[in-house]
Every structure is written in C-alpha cells, then in structure tokens.
mmCIF file of the C-alpha atoms, coordinates in Angstrom:
data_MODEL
# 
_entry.id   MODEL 
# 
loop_
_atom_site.group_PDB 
_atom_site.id 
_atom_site.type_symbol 
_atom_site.label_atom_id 
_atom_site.label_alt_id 
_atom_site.label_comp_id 
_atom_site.label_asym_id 
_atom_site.label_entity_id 
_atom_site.label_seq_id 
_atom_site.pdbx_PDB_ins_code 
_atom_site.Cartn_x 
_atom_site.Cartn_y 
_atom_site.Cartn_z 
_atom_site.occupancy 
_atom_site.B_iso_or_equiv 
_atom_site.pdbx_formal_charge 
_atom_site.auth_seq_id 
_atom_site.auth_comp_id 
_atom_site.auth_asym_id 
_atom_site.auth_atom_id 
_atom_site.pdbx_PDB_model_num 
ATOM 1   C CA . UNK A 1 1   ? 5.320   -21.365 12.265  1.00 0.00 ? 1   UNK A CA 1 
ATOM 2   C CA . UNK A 1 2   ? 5.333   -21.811 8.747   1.00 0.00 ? 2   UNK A CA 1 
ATOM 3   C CA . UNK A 1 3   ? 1.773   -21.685 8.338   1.00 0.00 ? 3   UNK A CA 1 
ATOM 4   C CA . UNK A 1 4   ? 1.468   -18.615 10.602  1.00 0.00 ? 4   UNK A CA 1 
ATOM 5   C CA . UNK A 1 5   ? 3.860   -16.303 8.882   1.00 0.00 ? 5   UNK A CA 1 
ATOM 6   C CA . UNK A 1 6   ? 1.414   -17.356 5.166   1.00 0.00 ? 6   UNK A CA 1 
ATOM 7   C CA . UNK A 1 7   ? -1.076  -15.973 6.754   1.00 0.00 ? 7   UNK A CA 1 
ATOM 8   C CA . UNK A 1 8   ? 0.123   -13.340 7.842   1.00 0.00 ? 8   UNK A CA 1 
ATOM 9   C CA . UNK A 1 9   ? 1.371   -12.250 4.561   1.00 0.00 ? 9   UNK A CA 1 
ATOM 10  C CA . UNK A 1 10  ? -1.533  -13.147 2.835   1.00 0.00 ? 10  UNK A CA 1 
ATOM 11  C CA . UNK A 1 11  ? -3.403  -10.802 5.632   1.00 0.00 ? 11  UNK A CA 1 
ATOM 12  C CA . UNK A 1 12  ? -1.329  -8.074  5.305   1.00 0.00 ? 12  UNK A CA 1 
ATOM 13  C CA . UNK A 1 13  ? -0.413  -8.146  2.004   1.00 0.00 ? 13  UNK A CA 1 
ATOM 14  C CA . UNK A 1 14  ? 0.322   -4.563  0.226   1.00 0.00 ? 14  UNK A CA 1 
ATOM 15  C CA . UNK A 1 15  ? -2.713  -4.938  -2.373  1.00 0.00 ? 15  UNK A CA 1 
ATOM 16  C CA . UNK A 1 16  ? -5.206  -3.814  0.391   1.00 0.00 ? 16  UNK A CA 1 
ATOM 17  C CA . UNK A 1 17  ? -3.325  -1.410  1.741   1.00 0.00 ? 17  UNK A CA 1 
ATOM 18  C CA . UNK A 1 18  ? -4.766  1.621   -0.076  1.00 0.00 ? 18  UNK A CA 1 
ATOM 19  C CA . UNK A 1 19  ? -7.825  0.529   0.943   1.00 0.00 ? 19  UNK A CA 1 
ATOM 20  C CA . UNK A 1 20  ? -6.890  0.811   4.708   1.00 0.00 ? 20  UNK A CA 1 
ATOM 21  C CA . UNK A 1 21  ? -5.436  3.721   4.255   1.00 0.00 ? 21  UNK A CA 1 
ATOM 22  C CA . UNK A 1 22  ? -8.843  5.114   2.960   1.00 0.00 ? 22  UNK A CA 1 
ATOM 23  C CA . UNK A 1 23  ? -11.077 3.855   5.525   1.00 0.00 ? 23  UNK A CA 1 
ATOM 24  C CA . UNK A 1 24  ? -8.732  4.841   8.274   1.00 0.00 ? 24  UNK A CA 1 
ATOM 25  C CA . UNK A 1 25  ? -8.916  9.053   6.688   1.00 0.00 ? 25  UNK A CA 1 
ATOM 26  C CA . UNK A 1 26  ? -13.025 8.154   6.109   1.00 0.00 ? 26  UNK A CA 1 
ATOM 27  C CA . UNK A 1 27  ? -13.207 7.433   9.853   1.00 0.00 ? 27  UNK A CA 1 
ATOM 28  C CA . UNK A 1 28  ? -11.135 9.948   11.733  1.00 0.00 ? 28  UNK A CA 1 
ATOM 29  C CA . UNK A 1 29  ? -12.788 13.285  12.474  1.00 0.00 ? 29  UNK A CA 1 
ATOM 30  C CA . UNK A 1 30  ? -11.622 15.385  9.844   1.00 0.00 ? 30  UNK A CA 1 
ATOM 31  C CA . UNK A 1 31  ? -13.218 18.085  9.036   1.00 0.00 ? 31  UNK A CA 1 
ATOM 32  C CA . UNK A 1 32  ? -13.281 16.779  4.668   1.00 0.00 ? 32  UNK A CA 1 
ATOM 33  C CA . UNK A 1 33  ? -15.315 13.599  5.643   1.00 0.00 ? 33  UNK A CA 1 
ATOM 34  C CA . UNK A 1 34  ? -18.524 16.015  6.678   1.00 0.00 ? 34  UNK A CA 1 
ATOM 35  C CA . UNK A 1 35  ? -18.295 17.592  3.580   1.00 0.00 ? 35  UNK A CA 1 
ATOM 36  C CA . UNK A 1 36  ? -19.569 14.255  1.327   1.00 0.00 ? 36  UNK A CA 1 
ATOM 37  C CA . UNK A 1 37  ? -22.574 11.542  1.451   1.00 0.00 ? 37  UNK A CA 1 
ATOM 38  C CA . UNK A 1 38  ? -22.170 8.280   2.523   1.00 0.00 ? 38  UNK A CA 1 
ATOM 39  C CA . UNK A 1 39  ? -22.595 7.485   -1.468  1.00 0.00 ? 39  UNK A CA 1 
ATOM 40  C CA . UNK A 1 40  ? -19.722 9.344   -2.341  1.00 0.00 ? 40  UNK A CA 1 
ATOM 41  C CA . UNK A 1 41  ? -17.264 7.009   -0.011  1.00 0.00 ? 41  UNK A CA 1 
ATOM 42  C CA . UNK A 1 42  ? -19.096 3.990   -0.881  1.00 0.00 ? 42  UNK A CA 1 
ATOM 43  C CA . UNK A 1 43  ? -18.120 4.955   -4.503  1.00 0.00 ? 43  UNK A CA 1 
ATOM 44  C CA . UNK A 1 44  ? -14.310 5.317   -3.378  1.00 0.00 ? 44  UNK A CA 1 
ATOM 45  C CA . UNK A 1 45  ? -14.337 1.899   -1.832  1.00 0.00 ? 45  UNK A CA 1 
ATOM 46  C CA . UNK A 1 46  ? -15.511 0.214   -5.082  1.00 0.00 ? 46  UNK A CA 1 
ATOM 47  C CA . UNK A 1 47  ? -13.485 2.241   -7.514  1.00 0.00 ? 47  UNK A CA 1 
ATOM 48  C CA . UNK A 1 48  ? -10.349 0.863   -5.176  1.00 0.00 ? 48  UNK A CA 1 
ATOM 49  C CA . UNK A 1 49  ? -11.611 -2.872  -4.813  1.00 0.00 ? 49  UNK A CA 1 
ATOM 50  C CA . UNK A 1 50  ? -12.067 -2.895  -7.985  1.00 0.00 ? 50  UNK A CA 1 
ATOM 51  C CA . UNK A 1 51  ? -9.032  -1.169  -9.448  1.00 0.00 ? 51  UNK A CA 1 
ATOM 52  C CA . UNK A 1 52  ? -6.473  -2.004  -7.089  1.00 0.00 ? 52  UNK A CA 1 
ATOM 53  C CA . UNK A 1 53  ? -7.265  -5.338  -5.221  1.00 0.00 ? 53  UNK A CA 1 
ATOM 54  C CA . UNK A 1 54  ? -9.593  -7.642  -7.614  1.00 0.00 ? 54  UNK A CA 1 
ATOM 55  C CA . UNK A 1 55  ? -7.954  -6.585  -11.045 1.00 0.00 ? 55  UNK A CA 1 
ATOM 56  C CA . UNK A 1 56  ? -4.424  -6.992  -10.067 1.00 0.00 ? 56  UNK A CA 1 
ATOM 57  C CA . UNK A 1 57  ? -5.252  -10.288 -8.131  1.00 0.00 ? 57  UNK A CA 1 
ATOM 58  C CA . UNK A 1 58  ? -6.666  -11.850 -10.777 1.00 0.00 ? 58  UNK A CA 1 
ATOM 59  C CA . UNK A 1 59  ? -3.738  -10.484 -13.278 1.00 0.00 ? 59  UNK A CA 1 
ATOM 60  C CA . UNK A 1 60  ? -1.845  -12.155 -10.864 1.00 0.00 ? 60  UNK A CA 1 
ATOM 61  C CA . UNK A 1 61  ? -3.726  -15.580 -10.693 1.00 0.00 ? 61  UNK A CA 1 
ATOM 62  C CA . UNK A 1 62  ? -4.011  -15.375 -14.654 1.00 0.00 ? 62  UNK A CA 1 
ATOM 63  C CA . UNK A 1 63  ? 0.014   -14.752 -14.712 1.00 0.00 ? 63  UNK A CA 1 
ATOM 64  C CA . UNK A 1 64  ? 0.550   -17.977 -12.212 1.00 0.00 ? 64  UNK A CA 1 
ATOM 65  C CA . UNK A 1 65  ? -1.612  -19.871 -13.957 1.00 0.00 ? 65  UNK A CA 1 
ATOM 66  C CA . UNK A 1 66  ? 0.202   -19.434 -17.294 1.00 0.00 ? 66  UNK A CA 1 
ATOM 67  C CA . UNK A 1 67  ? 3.381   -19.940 -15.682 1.00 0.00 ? 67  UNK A CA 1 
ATOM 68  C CA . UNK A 1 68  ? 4.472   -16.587 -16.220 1.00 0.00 ? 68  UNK A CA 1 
ATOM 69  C CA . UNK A 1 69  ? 5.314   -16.539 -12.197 1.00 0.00 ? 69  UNK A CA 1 
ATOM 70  C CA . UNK A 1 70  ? 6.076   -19.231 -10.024 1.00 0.00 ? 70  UNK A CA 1 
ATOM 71  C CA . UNK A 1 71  ? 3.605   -18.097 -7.174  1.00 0.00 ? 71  UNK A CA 1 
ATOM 72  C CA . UNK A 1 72  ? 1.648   -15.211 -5.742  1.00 0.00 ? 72  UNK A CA 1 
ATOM 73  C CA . UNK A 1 73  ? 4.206   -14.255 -3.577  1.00 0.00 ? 73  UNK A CA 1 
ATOM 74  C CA . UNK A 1 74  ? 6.923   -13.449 -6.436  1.00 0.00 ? 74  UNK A CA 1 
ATOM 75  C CA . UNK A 1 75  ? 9.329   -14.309 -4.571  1.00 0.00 ? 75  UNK A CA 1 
ATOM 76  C CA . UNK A 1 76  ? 12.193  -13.657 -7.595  1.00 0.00 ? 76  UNK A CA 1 
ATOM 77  C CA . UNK A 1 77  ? 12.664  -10.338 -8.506  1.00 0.00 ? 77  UNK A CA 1 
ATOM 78  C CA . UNK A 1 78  ? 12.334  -10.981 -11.902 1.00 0.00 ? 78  UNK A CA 1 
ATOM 79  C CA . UNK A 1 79  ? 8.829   -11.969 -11.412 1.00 0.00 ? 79  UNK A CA 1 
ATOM 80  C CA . UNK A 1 80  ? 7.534   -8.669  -9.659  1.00 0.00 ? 80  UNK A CA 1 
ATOM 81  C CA . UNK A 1 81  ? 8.330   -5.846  -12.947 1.00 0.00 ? 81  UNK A CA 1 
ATOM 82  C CA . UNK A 1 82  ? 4.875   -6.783  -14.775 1.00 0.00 ? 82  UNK A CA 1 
ATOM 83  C CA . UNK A 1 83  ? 2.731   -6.915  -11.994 1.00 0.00 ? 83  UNK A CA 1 
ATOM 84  C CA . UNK A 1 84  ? 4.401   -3.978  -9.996  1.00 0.00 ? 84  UNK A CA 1 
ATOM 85  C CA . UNK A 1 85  ? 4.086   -2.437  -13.748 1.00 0.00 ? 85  UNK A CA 1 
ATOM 86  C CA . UNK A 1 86  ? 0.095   -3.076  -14.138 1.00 0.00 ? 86  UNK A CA 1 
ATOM 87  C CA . UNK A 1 87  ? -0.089  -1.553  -10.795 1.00 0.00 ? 87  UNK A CA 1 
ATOM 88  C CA . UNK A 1 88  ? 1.299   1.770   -11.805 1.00 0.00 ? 88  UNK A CA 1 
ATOM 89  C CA . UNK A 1 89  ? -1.026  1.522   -14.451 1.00 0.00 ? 89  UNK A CA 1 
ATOM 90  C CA . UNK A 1 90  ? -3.753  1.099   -12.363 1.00 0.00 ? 90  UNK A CA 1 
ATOM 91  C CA . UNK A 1 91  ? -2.561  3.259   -9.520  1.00 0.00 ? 91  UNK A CA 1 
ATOM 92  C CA . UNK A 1 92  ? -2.248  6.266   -12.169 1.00 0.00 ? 92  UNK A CA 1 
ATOM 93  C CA . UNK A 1 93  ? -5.804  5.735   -13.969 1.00 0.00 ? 93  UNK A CA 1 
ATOM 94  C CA . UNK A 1 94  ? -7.159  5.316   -10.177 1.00 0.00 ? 94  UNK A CA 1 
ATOM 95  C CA . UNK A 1 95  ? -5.593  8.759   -9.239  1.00 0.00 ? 95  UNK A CA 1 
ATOM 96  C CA . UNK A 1 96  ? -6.874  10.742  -11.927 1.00 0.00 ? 96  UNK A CA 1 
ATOM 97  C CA . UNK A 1 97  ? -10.260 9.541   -11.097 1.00 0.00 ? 97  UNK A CA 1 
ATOM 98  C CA . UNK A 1 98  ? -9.591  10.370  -7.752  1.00 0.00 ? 98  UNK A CA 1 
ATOM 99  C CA . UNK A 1 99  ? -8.639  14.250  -8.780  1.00 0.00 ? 99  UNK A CA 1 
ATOM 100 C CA . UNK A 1 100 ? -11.896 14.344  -11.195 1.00 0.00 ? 100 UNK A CA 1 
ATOM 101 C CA . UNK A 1 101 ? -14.160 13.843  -8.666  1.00 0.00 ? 101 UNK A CA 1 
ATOM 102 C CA . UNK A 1 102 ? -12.653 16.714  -6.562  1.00 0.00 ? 102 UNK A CA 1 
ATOM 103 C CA . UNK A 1 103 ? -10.976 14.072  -3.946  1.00 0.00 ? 103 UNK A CA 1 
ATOM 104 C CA . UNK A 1 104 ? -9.798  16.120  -0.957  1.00 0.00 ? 104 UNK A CA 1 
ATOM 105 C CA . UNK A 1 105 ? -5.957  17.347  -1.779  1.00 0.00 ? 105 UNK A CA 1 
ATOM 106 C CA . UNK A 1 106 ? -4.634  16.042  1.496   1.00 0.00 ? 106 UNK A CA 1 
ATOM 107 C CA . UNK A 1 107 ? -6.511  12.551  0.458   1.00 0.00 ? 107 UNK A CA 1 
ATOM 108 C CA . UNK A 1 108 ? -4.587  12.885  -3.027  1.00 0.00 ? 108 UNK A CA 1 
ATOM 109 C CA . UNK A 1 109 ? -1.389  13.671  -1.471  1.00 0.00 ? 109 UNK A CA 1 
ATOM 110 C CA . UNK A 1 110 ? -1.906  10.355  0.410   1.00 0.00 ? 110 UNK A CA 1 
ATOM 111 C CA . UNK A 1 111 ? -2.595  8.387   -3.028  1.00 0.00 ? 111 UNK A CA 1 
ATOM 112 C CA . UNK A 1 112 ? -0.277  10.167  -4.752  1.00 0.00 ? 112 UNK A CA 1 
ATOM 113 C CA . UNK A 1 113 ? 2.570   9.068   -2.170  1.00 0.00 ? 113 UNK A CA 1 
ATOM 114 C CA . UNK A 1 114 ? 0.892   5.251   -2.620  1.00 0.00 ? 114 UNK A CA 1 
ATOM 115 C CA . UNK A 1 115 ? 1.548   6.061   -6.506  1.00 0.00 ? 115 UNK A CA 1 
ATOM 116 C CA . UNK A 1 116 ? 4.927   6.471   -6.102  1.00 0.00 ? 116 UNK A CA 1 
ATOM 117 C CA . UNK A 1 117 ? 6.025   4.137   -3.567  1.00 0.00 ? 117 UNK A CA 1 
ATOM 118 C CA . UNK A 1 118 ? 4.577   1.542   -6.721  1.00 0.00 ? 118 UNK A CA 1 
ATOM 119 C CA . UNK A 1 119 ? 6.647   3.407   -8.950  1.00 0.00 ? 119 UNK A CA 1 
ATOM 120 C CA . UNK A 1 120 ? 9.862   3.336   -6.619  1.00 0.00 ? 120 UNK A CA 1 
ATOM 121 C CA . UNK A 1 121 ? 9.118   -0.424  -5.740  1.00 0.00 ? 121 UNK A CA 1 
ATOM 122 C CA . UNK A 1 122 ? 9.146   -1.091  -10.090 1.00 0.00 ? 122 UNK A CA 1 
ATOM 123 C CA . UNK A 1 123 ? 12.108  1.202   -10.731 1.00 0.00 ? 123 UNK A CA 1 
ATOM 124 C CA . UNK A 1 124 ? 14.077  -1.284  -7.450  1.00 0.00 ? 124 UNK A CA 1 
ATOM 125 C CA . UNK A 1 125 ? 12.654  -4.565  -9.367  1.00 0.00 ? 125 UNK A CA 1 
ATOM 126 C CA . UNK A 1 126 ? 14.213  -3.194  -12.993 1.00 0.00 ? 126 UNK A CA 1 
ATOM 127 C CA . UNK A 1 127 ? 17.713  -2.629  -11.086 1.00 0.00 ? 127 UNK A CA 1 
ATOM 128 C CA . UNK A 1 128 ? 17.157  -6.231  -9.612  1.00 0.00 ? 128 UNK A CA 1 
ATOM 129 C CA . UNK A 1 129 ? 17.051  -4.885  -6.124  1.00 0.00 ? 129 UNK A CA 1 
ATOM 130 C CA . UNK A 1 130 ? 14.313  -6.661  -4.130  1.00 0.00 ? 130 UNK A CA 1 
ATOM 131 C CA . UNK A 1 131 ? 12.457  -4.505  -1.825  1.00 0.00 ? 131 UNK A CA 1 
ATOM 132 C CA . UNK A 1 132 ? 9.049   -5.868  0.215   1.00 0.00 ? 132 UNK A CA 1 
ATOM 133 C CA . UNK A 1 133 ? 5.918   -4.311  -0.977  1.00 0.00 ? 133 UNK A CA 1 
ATOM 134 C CA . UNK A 1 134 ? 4.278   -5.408  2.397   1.00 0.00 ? 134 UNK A CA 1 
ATOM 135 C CA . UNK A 1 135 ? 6.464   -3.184  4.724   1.00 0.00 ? 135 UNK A CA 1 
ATOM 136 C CA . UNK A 1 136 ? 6.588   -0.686  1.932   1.00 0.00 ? 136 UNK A CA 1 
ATOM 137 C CA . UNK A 1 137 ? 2.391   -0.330  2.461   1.00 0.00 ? 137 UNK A CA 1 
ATOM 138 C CA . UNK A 1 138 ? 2.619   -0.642  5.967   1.00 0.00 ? 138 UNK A CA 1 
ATOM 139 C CA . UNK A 1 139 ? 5.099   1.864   6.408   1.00 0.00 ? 139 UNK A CA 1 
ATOM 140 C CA . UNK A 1 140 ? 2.998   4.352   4.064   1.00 0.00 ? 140 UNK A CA 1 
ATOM 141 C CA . UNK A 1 141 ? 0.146   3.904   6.507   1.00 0.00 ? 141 UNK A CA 1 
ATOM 142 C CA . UNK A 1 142 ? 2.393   5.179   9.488   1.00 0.00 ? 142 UNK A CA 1 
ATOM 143 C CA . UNK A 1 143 ? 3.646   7.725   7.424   1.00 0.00 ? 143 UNK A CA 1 
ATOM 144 C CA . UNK A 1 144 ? -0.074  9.075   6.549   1.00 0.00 ? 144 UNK A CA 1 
ATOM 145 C CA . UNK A 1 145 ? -0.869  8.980   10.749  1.00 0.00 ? 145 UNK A CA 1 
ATOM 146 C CA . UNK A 1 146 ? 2.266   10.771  11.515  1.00 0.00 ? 146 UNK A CA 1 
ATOM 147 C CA . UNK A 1 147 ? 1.452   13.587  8.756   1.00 0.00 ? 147 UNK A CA 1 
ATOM 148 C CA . UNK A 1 148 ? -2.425  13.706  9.874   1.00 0.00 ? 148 UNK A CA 1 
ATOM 149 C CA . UNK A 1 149 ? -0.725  14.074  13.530  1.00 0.00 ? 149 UNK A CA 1 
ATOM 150 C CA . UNK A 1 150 ? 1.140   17.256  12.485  1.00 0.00 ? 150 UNK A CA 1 
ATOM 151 C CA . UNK A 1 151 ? -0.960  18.366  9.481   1.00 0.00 ? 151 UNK A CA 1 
ATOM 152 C CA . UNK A 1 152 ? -4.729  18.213  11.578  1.00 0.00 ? 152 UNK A CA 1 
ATOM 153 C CA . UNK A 1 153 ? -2.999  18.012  15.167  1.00 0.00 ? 153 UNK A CA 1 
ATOM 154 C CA . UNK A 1 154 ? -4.901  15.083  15.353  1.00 0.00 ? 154 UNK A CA 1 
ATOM 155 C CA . UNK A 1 155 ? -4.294  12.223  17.741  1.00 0.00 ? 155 UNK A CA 1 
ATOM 156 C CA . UNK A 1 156 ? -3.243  9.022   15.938  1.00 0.00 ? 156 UNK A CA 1 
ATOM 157 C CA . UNK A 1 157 ? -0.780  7.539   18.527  1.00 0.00 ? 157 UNK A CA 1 
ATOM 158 C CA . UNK A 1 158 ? -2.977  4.667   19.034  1.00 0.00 ? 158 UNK A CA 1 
ATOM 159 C CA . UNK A 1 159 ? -3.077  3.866   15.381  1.00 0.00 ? 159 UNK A CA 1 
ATOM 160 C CA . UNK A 1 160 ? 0.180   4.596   14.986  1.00 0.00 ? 160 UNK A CA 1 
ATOM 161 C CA . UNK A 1 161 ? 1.233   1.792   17.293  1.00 0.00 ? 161 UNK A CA 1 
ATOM 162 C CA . UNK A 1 162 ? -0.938  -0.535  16.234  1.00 0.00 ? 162 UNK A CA 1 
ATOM 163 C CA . UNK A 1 163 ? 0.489   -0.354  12.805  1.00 0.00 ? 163 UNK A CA 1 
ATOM 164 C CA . UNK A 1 164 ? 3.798   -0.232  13.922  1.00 0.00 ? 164 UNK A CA 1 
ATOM 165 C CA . UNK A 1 165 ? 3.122   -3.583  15.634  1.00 0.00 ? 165 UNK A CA 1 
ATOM 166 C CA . UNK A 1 166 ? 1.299   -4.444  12.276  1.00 0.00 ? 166 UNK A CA 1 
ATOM 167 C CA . UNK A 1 167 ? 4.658   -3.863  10.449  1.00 0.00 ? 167 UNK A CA 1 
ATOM 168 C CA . UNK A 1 168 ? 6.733   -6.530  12.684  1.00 0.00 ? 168 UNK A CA 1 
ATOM 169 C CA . UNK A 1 169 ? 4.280   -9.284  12.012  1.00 0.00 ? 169 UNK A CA 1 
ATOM 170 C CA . UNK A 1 170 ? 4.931   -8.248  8.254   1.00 0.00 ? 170 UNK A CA 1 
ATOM 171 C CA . UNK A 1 171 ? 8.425   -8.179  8.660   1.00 0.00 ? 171 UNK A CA 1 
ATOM 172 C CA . UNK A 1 172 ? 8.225   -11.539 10.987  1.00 0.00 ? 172 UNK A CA 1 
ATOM 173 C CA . UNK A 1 173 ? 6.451   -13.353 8.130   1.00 0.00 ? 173 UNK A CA 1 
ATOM 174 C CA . UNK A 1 174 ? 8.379   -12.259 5.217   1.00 0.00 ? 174 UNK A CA 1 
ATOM 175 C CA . UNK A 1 175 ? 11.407  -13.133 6.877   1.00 0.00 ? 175 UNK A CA 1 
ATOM 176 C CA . UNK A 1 176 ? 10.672  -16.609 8.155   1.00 0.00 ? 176 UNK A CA 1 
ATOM 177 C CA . UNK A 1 177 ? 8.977   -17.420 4.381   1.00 0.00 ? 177 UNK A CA 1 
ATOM 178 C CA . UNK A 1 178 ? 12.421  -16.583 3.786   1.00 0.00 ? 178 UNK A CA 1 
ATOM 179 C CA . UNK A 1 179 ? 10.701  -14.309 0.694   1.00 0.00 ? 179 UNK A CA 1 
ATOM 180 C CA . UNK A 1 180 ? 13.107  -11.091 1.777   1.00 0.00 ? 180 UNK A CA 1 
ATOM 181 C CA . UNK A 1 181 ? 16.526  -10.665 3.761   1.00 0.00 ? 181 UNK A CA 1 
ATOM 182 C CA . UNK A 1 182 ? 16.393  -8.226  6.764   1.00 0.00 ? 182 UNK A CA 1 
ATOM 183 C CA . UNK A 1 183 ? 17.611  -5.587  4.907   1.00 0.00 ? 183 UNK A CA 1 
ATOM 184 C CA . UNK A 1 184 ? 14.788  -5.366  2.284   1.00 0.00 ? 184 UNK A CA 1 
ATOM 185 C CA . UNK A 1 185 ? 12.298  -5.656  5.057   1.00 0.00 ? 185 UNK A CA 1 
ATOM 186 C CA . UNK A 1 186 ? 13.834  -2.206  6.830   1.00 0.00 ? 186 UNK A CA 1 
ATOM 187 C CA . UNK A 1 187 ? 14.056  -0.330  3.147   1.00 0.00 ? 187 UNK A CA 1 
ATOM 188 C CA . UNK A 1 188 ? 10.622  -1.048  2.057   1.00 0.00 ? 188 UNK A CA 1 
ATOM 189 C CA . UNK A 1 189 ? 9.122   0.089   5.683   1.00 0.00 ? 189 UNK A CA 1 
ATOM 190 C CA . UNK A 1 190 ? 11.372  3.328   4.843   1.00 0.00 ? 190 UNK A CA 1 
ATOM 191 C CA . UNK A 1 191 ? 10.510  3.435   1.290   1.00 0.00 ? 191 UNK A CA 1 
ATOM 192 C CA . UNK A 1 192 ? 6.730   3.669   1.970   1.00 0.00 ? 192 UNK A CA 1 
ATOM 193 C CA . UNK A 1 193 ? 7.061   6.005   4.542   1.00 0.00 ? 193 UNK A CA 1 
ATOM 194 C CA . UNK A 1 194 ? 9.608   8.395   3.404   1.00 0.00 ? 194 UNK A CA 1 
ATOM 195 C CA . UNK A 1 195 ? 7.334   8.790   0.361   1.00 0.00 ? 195 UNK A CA 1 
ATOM 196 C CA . UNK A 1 196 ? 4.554   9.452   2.873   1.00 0.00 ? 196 UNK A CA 1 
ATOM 197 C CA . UNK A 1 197 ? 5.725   11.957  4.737   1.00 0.00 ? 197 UNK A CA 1 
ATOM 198 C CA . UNK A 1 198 ? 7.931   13.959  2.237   1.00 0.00 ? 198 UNK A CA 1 
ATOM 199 C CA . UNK A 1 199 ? 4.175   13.746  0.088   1.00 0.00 ? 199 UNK A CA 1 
ATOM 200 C CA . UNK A 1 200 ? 1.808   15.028  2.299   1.00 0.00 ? 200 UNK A CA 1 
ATOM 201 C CA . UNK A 1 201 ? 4.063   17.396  4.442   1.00 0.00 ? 201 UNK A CA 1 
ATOM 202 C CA . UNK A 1 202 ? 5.006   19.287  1.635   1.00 0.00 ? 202 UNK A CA 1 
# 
C-alpha cells in the first residue's frame, strides 16, 4: 500500500501541474490556440520544464543532498519555506515571460492564479501551517475546467471528473504516507481552487 500511495505522489506531484494545466488549454478547442504555430507552444512547454519542473527539482535534490531537507517530500513544515520560496521566484520570472510574449489573458489569469496559490502555500509554511501542494495543484486544475465551462461554455465535465478522481488518489496517498492530516488535504484542494476560480472569473 505503501509503495502505491509513493507513487502516486511522486505521479501527481504539484511541480508538473502547471504543465498539465497548459497542455489541457493547448488542446481544447478554444478559439486562442488557432491563433499561434505549433513553435510558439512548443516554446511554452520548454520555458515551463525548464523553469518550473527541472530547476526546482534539482534545487530540491541539491537541498537533500546537503542536508538542508530530510527528503523530497518535505514532510516538516519547516522544510517547505525555501523551496516554496524559489518557486515564487520562478513562478514570477515565468509569468512575466508569459505576458511579454503576448500569452492569451485568460491563459495568464490561469498562471497568475498558479502564482498565487505558491504564494498562499509560502505565506501557510511561514505561519507553520502545513497545507498539501499536491491537492492545492490539483484543485487549481478543476478550478481552471470549471471557469473554461462558464467563461467559453465549453464542455469539460469529463475532465472535470477525471481530475476530481485524480484529487482522491492525491489525497489517498498523502494521507496514508502519513505526510498531511485530513484537514490539510481538504484546504489545499480549496486553496488551489478558490484561487482559480476567483482568478479567472473575475
């Protein structure tokens, strides 16, 4: 069981999210994604591998391996204000590339509300309250289908439910790795998507 809820966190773990979140927008039928070449979203997808999945991993790995955290998974509170703080970093420099290059302002709204749900979860780590990241990026992902719903009147049910689903394997894992209490599981699923939806419906 033990072994199943690892991976699971490992798999949905809150550094790719924003990367989801893109290629779910880049695939529905918007009517921004007709407007750019196929170069312009391969860009996107580097400039977020790069600046928000390979550069904090390997802060992370560096900060394990010099003992500055006990593990990956931070599982103290303590241990989660630098890297949550290099994130904002990152997520801030990332979003003001993002508005440079004329990003779509719906997309931005959706990147902004990432930027501050990495704020909110730093701010939560300073006051020693311990909030999951994973449900927090889930959460923003159902937020973002629930605003595309109402903002484009598209259809994204199905998604919606998938990630829903998504989020109870999150919470499942985190929870039997014994890494959050219940409580912290529901307010980072609320976090991420109250900062969503308040974001992009405004």
């Amino acid at each position: 069981m033990k072994i199943f809820a690892r991976f699971l966190s490992y798999v949905l773990h809150p550094v790719f999210m924003p990367l989801v979140s893109v290629f779910i927008l880049f695939q529905l039928p918007l009517y921004y994604n007709f407007k750019y070449s196929d170069s312009f979203f391969n860009y996107i997808y580097v400039l977020l591998s790069l600046n928000l999945i390979a550069i904090p991993l390997l802060v992370n790995f560096y900060m394990k391996r010099k003992k500055m955290i006990k593990s990956m998974e931070m599982n103290e509170v303590g241990e989660r204000v630098l890297p949550y703080l290099i994130s904002c970093i990152f997520y801030t420099l990332t979003y003001f590339l993002l508005k440079e290059i004329s990003f779509p302002d719906f997309y931005l709204a959706v990147f902004q509300a990432a930027t501050l749900t990495i704020f909110a979860l730093l701010l939560l780590a300073l006051l020693k309250q311990k909030t999951s990241a994973h449900l927090a990026g889930i959460g923003g992902i159902c937020g973002m289908l629930i605003s595309i719903a109402i903002s484009f009147k598209i259809d994204t049910s199905g998604l919606l439910i998938v990630f829903v689903l998504l989020s109870g394997l999150a919470g499942f894992s985190r929870l039997a790795l014994n890494a959050h209490k219940p409580i912290e599981v529901i307010l980072g699923f609320l976090l991420g998507l109250g900062l969503q939806l308040f974001i992009t419906l405004l």
